[in-house]
Structures are given as structure tokens and as C-alpha cells.
PyMOL CGO cylinders between C-alpha atoms (Angstrom):
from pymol import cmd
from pymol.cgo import CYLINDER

trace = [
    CYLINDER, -0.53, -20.04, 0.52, 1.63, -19.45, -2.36, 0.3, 1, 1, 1, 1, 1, 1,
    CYLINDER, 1.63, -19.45, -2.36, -1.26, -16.44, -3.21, 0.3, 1, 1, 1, 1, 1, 1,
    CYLINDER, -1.26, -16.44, -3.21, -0.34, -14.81, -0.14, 0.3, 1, 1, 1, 1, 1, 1,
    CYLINDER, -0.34, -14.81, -0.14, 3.77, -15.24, -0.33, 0.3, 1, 1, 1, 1, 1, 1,
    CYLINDER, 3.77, -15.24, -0.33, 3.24, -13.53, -3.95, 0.3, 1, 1, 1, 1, 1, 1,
    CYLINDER, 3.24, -13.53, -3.95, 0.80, -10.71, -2.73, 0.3, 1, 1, 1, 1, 1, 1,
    CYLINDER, 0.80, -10.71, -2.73, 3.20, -10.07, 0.08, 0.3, 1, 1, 1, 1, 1, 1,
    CYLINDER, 3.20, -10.07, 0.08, 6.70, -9.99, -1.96, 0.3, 1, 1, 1, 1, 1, 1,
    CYLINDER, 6.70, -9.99, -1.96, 4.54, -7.88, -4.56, 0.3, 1, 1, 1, 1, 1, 1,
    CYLINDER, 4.54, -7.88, -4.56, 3.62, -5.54, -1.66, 0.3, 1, 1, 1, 1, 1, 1,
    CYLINDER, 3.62, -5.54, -1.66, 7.17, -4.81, -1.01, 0.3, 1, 1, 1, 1, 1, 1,
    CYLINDER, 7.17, -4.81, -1.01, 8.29, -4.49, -3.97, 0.3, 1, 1, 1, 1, 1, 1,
    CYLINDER, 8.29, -4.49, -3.97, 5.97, -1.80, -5.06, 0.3, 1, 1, 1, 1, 1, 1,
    CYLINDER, 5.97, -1.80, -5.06, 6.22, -0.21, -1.67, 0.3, 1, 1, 1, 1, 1, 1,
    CYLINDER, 6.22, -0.21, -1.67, 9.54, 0.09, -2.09, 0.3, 1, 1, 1, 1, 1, 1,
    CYLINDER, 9.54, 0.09, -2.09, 9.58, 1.36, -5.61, 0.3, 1, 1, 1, 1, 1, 1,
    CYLINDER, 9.58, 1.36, -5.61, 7.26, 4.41, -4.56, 0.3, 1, 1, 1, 1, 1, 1,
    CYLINDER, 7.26, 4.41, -4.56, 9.35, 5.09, -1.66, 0.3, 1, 1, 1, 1, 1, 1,
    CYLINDER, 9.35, 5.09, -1.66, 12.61, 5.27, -3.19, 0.3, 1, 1, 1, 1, 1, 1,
    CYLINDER, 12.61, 5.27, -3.19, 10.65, 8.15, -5.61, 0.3, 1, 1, 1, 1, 1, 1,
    CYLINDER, 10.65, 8.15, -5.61, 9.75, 9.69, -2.35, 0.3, 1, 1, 1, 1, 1, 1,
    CYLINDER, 9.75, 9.69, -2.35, 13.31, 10.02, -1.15, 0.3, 1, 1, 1, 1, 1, 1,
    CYLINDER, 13.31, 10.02, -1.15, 14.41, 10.87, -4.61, 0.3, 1, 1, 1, 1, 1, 1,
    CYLINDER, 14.41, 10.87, -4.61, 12.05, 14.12, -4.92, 0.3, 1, 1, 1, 1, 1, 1,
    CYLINDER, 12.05, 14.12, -4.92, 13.42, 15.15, -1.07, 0.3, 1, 1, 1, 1, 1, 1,
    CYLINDER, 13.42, 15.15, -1.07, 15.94, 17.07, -3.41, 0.3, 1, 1, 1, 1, 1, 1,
    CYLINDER, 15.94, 17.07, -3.41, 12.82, 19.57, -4.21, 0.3, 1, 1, 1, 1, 1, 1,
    CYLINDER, 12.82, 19.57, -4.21, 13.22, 21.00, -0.81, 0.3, 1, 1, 1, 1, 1, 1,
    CYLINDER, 13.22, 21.00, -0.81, 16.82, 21.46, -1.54, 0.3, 1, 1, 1, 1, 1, 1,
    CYLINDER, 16.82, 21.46, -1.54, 16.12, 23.45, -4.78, 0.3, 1, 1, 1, 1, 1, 1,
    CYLINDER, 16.12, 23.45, -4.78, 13.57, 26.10, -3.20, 0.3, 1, 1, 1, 1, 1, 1,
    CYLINDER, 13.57, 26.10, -3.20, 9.99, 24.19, -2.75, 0.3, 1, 1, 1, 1, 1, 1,
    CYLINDER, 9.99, 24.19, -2.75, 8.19, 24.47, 0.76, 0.3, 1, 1, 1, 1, 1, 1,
    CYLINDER, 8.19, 24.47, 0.76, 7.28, 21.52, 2.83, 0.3, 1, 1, 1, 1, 1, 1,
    CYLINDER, 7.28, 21.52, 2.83, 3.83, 21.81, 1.21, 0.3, 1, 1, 1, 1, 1, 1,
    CYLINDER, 3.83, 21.81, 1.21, 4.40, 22.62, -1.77, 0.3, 1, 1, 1, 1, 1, 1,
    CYLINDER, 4.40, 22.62, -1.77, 6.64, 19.08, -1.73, 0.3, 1, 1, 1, 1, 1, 1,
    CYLINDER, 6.64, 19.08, -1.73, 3.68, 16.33, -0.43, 0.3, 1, 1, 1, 1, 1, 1,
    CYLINDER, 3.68, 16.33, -0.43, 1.22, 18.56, -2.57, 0.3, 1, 1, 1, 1, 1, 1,
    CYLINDER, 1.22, 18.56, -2.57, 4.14, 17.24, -5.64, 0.3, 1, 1, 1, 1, 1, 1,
    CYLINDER, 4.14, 17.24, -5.64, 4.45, 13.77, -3.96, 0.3, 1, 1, 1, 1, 1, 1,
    CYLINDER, 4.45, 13.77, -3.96, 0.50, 13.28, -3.45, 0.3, 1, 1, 1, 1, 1, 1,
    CYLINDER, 0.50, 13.28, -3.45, 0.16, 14.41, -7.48, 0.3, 1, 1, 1, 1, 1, 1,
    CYLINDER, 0.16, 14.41, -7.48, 2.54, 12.16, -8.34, 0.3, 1, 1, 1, 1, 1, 1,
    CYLINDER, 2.54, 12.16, -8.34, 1.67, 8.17, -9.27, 0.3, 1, 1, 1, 1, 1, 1,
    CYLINDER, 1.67, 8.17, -9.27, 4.90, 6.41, -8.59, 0.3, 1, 1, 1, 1, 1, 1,
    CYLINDER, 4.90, 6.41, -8.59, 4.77, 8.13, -5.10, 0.3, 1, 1, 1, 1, 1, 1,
    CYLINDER, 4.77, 8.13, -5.10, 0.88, 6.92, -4.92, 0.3, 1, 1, 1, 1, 1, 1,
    CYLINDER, 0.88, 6.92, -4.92, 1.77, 3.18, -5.21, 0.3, 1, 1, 1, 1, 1, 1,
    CYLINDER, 1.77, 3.18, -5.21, 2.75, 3.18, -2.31, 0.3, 1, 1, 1, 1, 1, 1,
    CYLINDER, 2.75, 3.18, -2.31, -0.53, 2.95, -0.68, 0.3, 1, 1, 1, 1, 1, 1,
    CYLINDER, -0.53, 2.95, -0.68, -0.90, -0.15, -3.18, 0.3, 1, 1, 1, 1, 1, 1,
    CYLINDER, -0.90, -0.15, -3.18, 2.07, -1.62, -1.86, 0.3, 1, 1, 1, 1, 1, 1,
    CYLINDER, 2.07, -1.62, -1.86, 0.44, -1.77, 1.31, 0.3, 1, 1, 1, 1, 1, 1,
    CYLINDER, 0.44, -1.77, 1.31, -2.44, -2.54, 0.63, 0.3, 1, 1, 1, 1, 1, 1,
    CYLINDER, -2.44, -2.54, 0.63, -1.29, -6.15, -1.14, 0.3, 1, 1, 1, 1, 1, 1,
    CYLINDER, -1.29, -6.15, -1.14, 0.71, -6.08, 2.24, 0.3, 1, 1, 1, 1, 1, 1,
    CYLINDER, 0.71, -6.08, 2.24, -2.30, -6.30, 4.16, 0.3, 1, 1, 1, 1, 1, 1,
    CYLINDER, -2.30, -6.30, 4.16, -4.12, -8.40, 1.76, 0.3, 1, 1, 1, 1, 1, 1,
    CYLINDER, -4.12, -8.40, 1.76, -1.63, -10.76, 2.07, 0.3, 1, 1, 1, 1, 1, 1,
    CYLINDER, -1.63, -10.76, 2.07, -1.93, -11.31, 6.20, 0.3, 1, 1, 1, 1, 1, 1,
    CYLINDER, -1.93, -11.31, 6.20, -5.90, -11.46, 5.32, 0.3, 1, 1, 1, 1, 1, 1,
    CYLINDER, -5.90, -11.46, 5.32, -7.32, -14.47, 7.25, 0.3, 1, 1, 1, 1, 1, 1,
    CYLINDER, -7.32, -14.47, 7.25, -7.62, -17.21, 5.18, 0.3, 1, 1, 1, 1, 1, 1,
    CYLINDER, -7.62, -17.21, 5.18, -11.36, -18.15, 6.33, 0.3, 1, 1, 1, 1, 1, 1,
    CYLINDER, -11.36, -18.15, 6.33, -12.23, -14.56, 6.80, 0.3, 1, 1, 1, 1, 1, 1,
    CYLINDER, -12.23, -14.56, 6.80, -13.61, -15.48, 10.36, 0.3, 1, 1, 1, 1, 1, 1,
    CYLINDER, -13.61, -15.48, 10.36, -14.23, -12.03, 11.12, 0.3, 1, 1, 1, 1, 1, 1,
    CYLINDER, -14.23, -12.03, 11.12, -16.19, -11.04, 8.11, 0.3, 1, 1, 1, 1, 1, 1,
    CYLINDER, -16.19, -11.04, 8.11, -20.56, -9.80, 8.53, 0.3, 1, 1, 1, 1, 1, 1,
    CYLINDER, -20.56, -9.80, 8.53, -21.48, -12.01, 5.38, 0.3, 1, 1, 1, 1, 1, 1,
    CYLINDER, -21.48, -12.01, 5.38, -19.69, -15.40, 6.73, 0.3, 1, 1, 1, 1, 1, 1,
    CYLINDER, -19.69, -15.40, 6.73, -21.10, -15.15, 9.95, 0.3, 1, 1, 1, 1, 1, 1,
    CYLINDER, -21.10, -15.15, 9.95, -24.80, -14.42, 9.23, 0.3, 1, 1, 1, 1, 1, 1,
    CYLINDER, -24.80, -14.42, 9.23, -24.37, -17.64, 6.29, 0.3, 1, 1, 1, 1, 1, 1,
    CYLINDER, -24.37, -17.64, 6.29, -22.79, -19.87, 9.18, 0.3, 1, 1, 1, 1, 1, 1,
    CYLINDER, -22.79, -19.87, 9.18, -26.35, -19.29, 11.46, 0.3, 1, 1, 1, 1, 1, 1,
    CYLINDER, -26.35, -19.29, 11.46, -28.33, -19.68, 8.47, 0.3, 1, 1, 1, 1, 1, 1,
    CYLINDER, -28.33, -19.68, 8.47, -27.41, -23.48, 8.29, 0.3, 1, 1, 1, 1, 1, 1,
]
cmd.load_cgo(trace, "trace")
């Protein structure tokens, strides 16, 4: 349990961390670059990338905590 409390608060705070970047660089537009030319920046960037970390601990951390759902556990459970 206390795995998934620290995966989740993790989550956030990394997600939240990339996104502020994201807002940040906004001011890109402002200065001349395309639309393009500014999530071509943002996807090159790897503070703006951890953001797909972020959630991805976020996710991790709602996981099932048997895995019910999961190919392997369910072919081992018949093979008992």
C-alpha cells in the first residue's frame, strides 16, 4: 500500500514538474515560433518528456494489486 501512495505522489510530482516547463515554453509562440515548430521544441525537450513518466507511475500506482486481469496469472491459476 504504502508502494502505491509513493508511486502515486511521485506521479504527480513529476507530472507536474514537466507541465509547468510546458506552460513555461508557451512564451515561444509569443516570440515568433509556429504551433509546430513549438511541440516539435516541447517533444525534443526531456523535462517536457517526463511527463509521460509522471503518468505512467500514475497508472502504476492504481495497478491491481493481484493483477487479476493479467495472461500469465490466469493460465498459472488453471495449471493447479
Amino acid at each position: 500500500m504504502l508502494k502505491r501512495i509513493v508511486l502515486f505522489i511521485l506521479g504527480i510530482v513529476i507530472a507536474s514538474y514537466s507541465l509547468m516547463f510546458i506552460i513555461i515554453y508557451l512564451n515561444l509562440i509569443k516570440m515568433g515560433y509556429s504551433f509546430i515548430e513549438y511541440i516539435k521544441y516541447i517533444f525534443t525537450n526531456i523535462e517536457c518528456n517526463l511527463i509521460f513518466v509522471g503518468i505512467i507511475l500514475i497508472c502504476l500506482s492504481f495497478k491491481n494489486k493481484y493483477n487479476s486481469f493479467s495472461l500469465v496469472n490466469t493460465i498459472s491459476r488453471r495449471l493447479k
